[in-house]
C-alpha positions as CSV (number, residue, x, y, z in Angstrom):
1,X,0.0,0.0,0.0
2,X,0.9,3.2,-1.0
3,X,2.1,5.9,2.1
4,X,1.5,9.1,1.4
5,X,2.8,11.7,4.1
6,X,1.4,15.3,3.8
7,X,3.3,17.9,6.1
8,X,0.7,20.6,6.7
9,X,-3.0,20.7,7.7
10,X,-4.5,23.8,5.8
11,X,-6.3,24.1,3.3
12,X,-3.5,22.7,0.9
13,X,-2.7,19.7,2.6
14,X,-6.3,18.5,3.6
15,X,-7.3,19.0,0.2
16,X,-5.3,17.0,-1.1
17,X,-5.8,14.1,1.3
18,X,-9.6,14.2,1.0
19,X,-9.0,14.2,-2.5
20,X,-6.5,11.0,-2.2
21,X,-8.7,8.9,-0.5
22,X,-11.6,9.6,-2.9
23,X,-9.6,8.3,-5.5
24,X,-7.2,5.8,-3.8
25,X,-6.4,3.4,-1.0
26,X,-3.5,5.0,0.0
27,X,-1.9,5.4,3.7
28,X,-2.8,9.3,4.4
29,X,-1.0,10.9,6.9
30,X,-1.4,14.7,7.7
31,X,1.7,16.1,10.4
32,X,1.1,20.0,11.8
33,X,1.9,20.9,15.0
34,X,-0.4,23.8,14.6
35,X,-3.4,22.8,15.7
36,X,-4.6,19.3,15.8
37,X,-7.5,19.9,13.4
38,X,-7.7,21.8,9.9
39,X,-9.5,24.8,10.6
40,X,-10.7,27.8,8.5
41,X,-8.3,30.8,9.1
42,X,-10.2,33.3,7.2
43,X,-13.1,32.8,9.8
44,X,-10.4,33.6,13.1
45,X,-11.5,37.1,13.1
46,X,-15.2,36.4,13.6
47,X,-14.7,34.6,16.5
48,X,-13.0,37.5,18.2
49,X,-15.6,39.9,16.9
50,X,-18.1,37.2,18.5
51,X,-19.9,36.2,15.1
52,X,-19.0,32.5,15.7
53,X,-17.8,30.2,18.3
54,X,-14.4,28.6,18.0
55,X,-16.1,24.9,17.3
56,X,-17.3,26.9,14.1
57,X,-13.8,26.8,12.6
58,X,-13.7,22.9,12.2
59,X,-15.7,22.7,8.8
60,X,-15.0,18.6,9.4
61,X,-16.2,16.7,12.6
62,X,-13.6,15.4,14.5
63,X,-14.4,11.6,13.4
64,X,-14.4,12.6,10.1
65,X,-10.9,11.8,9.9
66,X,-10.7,8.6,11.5
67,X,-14.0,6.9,9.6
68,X,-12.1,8.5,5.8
69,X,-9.4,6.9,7.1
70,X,-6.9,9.8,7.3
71,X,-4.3,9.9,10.4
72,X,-3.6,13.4,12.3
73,X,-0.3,13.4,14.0
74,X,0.2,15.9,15.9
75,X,4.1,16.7,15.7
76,X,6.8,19.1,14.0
77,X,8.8,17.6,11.0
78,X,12.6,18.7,12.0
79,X,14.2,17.1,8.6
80,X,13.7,15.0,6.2
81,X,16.1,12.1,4.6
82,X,15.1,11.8,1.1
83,X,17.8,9.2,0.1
84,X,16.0,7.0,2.8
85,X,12.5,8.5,2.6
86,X,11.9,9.0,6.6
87,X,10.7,12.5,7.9
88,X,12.8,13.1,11.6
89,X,9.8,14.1,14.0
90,X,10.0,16.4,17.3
91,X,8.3,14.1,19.9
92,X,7.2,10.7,18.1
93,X,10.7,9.7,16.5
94,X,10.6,9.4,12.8
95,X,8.2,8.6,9.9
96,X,8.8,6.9,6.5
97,X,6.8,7.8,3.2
98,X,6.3,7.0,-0.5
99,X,5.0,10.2,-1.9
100,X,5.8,13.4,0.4
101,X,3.5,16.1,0.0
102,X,4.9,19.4,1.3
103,X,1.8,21.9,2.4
104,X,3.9,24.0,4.9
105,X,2.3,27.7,4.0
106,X,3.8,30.8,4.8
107,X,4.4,32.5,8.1
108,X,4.5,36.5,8.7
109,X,7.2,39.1,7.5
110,X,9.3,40.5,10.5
111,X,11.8,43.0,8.7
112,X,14.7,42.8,12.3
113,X,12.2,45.8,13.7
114,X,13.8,46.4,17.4
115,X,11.1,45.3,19.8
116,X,9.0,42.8,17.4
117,X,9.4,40.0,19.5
118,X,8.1,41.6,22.5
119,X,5.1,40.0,23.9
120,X,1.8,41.4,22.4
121,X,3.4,41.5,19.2
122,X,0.9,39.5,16.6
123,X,-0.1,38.7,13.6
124,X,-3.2,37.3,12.4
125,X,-2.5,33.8,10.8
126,X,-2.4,31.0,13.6
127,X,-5.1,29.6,15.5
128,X,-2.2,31.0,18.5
129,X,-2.8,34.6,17.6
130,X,-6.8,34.6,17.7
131,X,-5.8,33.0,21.2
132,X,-3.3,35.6,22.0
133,X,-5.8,38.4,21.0
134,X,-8.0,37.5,23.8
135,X,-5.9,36.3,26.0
136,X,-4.7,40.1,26.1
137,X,-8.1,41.9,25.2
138,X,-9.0,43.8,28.4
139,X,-5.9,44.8,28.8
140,X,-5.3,46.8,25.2
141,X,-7.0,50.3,25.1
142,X,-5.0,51.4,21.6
143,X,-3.4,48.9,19.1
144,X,-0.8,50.0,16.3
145,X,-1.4,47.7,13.1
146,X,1.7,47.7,10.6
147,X,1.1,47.4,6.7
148,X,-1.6,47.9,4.8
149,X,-3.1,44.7,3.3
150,X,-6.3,42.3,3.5
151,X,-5.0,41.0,7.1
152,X,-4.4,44.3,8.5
153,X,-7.8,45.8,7.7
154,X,-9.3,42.4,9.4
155,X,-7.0,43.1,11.9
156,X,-8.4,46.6,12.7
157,X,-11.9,46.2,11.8
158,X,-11.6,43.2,15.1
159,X,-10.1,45.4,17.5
160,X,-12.9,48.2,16.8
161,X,-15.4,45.5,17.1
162,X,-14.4,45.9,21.1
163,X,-14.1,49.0,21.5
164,X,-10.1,49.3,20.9
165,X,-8.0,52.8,19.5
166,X,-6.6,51.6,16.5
167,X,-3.4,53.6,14.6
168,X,-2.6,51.9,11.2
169,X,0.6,52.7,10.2
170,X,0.6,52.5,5.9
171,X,4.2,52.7,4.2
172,X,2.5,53.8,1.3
173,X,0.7,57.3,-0.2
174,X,-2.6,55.2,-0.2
175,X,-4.0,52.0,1.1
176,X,-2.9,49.3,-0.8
177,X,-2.0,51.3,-3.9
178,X,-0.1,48.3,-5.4
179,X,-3.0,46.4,-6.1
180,X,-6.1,48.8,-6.6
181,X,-6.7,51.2,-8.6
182,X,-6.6,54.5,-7.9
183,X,-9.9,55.7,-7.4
184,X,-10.8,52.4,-5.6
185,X,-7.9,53.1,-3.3
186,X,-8.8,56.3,-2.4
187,X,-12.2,55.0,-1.7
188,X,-11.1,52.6,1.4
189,X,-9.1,55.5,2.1
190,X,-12.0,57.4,3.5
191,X,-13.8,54.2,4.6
192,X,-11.2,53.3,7.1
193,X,-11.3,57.3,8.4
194,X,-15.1,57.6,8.6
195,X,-14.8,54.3,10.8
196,X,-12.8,56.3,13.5
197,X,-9.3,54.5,12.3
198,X,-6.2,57.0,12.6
199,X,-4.6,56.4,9.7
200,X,-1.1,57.1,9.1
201,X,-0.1,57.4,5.3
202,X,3.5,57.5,4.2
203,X,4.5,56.0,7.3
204,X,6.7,53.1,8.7
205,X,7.2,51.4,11.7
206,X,10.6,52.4,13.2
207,X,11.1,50.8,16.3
208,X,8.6,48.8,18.9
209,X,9.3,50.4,22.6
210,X,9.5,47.9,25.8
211,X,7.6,49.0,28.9
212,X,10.2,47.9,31.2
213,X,8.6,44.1,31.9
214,X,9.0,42.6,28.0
215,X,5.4,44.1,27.2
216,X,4.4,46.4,24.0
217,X,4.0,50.1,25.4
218,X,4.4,51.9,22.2
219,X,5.7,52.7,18.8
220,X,8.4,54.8,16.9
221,X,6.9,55.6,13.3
222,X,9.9,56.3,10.5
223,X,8.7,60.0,11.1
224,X,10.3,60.1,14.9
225,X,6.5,60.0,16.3
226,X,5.9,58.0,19.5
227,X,2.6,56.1,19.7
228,X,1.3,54.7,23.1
229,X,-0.2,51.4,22.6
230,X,-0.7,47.9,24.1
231,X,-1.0,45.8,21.2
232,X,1.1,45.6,18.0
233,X,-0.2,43.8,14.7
234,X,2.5,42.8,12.3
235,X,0.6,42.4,9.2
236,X,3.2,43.5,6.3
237,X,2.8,40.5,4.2
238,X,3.9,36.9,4.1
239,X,6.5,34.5,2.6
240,X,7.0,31.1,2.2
241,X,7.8,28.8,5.2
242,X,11.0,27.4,3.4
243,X,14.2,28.5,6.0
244,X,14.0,24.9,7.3
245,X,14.3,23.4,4.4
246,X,16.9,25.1,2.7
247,X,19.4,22.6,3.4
248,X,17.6,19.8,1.7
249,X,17.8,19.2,-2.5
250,X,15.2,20.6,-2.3
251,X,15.5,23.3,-5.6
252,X,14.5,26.7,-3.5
253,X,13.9,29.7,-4.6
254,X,11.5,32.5,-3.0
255,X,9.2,28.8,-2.5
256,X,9.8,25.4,-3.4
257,X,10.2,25.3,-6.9
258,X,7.5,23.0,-8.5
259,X,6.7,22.0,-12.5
260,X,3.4,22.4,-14.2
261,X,2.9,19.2,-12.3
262,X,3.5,20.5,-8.7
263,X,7.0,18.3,-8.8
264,X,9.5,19.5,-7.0
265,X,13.3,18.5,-8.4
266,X,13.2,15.4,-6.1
267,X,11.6,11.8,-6.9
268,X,8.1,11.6,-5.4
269,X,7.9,14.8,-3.6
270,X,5.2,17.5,-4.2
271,X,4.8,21.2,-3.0
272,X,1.4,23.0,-2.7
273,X,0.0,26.0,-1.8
274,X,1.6,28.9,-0.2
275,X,5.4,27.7,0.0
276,X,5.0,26.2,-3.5
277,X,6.7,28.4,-6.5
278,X,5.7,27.8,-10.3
279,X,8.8,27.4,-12.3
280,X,7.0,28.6,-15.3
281,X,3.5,30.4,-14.4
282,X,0.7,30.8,-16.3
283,X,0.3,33.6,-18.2
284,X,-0.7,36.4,-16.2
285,X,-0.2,35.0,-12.8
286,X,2.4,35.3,-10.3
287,X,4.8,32.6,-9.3
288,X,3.7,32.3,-5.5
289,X,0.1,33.0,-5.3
290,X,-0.9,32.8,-1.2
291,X,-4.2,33.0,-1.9
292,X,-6.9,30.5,-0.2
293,X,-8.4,29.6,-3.7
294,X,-5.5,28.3,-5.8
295,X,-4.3,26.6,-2.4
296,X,-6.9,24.0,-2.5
297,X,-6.7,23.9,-5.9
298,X,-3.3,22.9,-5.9
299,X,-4.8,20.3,-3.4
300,X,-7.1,18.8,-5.8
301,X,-4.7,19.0,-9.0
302,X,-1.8,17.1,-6.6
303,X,-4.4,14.3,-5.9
304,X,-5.5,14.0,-9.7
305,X,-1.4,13.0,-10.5
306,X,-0.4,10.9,-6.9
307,X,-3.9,9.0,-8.3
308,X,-2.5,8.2,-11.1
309,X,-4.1,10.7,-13.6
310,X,-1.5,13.0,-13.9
311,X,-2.7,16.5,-14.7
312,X,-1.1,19.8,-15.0
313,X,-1.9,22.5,-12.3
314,X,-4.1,25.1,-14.2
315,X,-5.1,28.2,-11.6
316,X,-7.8,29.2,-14.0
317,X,-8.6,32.8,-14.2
318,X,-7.9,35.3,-11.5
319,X,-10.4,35.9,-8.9
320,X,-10.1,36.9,-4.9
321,X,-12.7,38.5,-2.8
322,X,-12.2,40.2,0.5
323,X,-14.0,43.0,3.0
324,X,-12.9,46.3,3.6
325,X,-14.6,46.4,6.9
326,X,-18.1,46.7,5.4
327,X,-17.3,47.0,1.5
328,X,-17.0,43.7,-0.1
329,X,-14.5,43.6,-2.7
330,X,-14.3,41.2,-5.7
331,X,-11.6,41.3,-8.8
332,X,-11.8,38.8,-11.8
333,X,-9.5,38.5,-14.3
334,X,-6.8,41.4,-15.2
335,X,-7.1,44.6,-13.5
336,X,-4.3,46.8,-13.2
337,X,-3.1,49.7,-10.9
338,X,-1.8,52.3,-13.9
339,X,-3.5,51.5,-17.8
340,X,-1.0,49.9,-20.3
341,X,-1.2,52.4,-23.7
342,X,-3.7,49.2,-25.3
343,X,-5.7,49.2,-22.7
344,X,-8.8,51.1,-21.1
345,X,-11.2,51.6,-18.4
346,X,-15.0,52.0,-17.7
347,X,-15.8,53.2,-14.4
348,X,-18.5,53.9,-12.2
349,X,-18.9,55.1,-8.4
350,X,-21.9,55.9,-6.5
351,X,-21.7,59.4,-5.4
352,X,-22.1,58.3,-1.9
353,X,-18.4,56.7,-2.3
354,X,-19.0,53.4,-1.0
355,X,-20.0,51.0,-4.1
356,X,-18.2,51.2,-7.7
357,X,-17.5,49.1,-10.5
358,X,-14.7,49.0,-12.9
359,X,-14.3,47.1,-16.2
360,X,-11.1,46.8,-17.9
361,X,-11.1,45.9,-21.7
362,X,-8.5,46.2,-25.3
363,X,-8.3,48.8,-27.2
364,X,-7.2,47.3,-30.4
365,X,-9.7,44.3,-29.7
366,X,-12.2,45.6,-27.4
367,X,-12.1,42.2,-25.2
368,X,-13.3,42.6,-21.7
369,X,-9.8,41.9,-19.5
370,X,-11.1,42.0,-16.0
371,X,-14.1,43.5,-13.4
372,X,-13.1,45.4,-9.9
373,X,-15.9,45.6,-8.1
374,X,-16.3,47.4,-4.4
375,X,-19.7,46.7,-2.5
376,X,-21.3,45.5,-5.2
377,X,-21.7,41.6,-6.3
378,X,-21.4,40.2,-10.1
379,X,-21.5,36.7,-10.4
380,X,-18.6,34.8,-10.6
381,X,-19.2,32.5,-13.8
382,X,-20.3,35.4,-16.4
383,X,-17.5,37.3,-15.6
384,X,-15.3,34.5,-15.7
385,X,-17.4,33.2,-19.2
386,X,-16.8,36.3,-20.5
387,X,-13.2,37.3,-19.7
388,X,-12.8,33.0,-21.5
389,X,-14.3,34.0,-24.6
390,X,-12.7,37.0,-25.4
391,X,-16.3,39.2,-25.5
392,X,-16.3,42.3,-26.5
393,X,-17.2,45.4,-24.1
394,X,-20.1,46.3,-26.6
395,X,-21.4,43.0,-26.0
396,X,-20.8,42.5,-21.9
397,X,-22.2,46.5,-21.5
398,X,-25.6,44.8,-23.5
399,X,-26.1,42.2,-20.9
400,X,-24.4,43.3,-18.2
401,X,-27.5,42.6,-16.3
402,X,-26.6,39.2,-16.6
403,X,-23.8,39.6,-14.1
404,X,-25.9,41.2,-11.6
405,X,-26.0,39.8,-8.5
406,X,-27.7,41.5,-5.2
407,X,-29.0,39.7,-2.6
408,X,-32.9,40.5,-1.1
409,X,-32.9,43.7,0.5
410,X,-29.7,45.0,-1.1
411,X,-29.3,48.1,-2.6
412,X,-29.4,47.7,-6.1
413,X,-28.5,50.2,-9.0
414,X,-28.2,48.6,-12.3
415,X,-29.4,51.7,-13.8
416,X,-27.3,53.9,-12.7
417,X,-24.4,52.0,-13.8
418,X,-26.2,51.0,-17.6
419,X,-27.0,54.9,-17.3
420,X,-22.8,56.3,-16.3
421,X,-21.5,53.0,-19.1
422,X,-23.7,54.2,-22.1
423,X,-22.3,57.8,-22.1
């Protein structure tokens, strides 16, 4: 019987092993010392914000695992011998395998900040840090949250849900200028102000101050300002979690360097999700994409191949969603920050400020490229359909009531948008 070893229980790793035993009879083992059951990370700030309980996490019941057959071990992987094929554990010895399946994510950026590993310094990735959070909660009056991303506003909008100061600290001229547009940029801008959030453009974190007992008491900003707080969120991105494995074979780059097949450079070891890097992307797409999405797509693709129907990892066309505290956000397809000369933009924004819709298109063609839209929904396969096909904007602008997609009671303004997109 095949043994197939899978170091990592997110969304990557469990994936693929539910996926596995559809298809096979293998040995499935899943190794994490994280937490000893897969659990949904993008749900840790509703918990805090008292939405859910912490048993809502688990989308699997704890016997799920033991009647499918798949073994938890609860342990941290300290090497690996991949002449011999055993895995060297922390606490239960070692492990052999036939297939490895590395699922080992990504863990926070620290940039050698003085002060950021002084207690109540965080970030918001581990089933440890939604712990942390409330372990410290009545204690924080004013938290500083450092870089401007998806995690960071999360970040905030949690600490606000309880009543906490919060001081984000953007390096950048607007929030998250690298990957909106402009106008949509500014737009969150003035959300995150109107929400009572003090934040601090153009500015960096400098240095974390001690209070004397190893606790957070404050911040330096790279403009000499000092910043009272009790609480520090680290949220300026991730990378892959690779530093222990860079003296395997292991071909390493920014990730674990995989082929269209998710092969890494040794015999029967795979890489997936956030630590994996494509040696030669798709079109369009980025080498390391830590987005939840492709993860467990990965997953499924890896499964497909260790099953015996080999099949090349195909990530589809772009799509993420988030929430800027109360404006959803969804992107499919292309969309970029500044216009390329053969390439041009329909826009429309409520005047209120708090809902608009871009669509990108060619010039020379007049395909439809890509959609941003900001608290407003457009369903996912007609955008998707139509960025596939190659339509033209004439054609999408016709029936873009098609995409439409606004749940009861939502504010709706089709005609508005028809109305701004004919002119």
């Amino acid at each position: 019987m095949q043994k197939v070893v899978i170091i990592g229980n997110g969304i990557s790793g469990v994936t693929a092993a539910i996926e596995l035993r559809k298809r096979t009879d293998a040995s499935i083992t899943i190794i994490s010392d994280e937490h000893p059951y897969f659990f949904s990370r993008t749900a840790l700030m509703y918990v805090y914000m008292g939405h859910m309980k912490k048993a809502h996490l688990k989308p699997y019941a704890d016997e799920f695992w033991k009647k499918n057959r798949i073994e938890l071990l609860s342990d941290r992987v300290t090497g690996i011998d991949v002449d011999n094929r055993i895995l060297s554990l922390g606490h239960s010895g070692t492990i052999s395998y036939d297939t490895l399946i590395l699922a080992v994510g990504s863990e926070p950026n620290k940039f050698g900040w003085p002060g950021q590993d002084l207690d109540r310094v965080t970030g918001l990735y581990h089933m440890r840090d939604l712990d942390r959070l409330e372990q410290w909660s009545e204690e924080i009056r004013q938290g500083v949250i450092v870089g401007g991303g998806l995690i960071g506003i999360e970040l905030a909008e949690m600490l606000l849900s309880r009543g906490k100061e919060v001081t984000f600290l953007v390096r950048e001229d607007s929030f998250w200028n690298m990957v909106l547009p402009p106008e949509e940029s500014s737009m969150i801008n003035r959300h995150i102000l109107e929400h009572g959030i003090d934040l601090r453009l153009n500015t960096e974190l400098k240095e974390i101050k001690d209070d004397g007992n190893g606790r957070v008491s404050g911040v330096i900003t790279s403009k000499g300002e000092l910043i009272d707080c009790q609480m520090v969120g680290l949220t300026a991105g991730v990378h892959p979690n690779i530093q222990w494995l860079k003296e395997t074979p292991l071909e390493i780059h920014r990730g674990i360097l995989v082929d269209e097949y998710l092969r890494t450079n040794l015999p029967d070891i795979y890489a997936i999700g956030d630590c994996a890097q494509m040696k030669h992307p798709r079109p369009g797409r980025r080498p390391i994409e830590a987005v939840w999405y492709t993860g467990k797509m990965m997953g499924e693709t890896v499964a497909q191949t260790i099953g015996g129907n080999a099949t090349e990892y195909d990530p589809g066309i772009w799509f993420n969603s988030a929430k800027f505290l109360d404006i959803e956000y969804q992107v499919y397809g292309y969309v970029p920050v500044q216009l390329g000369e053969n390439e041009a933009s329909l826009y429309w924004e409520h005047p209120k400020g708090k809902s608009s819709v871009r669509i990108i298109y060619e010039r020379s063609t007049d395909r439809v490229l890509g959609f941003n839209l900001m608290g407003i929904r457009f369903r996912h396969k007609i955008c998707e359909g139509w960025i596939a096909k190659g339509t033209r904007i004439q054609q999408v602008l016709s029936s873009l009531t098609d995409a439409f997609f606004d749940p009861e009671f939502y504010a709706t303004y089709e005609q508005d948008i028809l109305s701004c997109f004919s002119k």
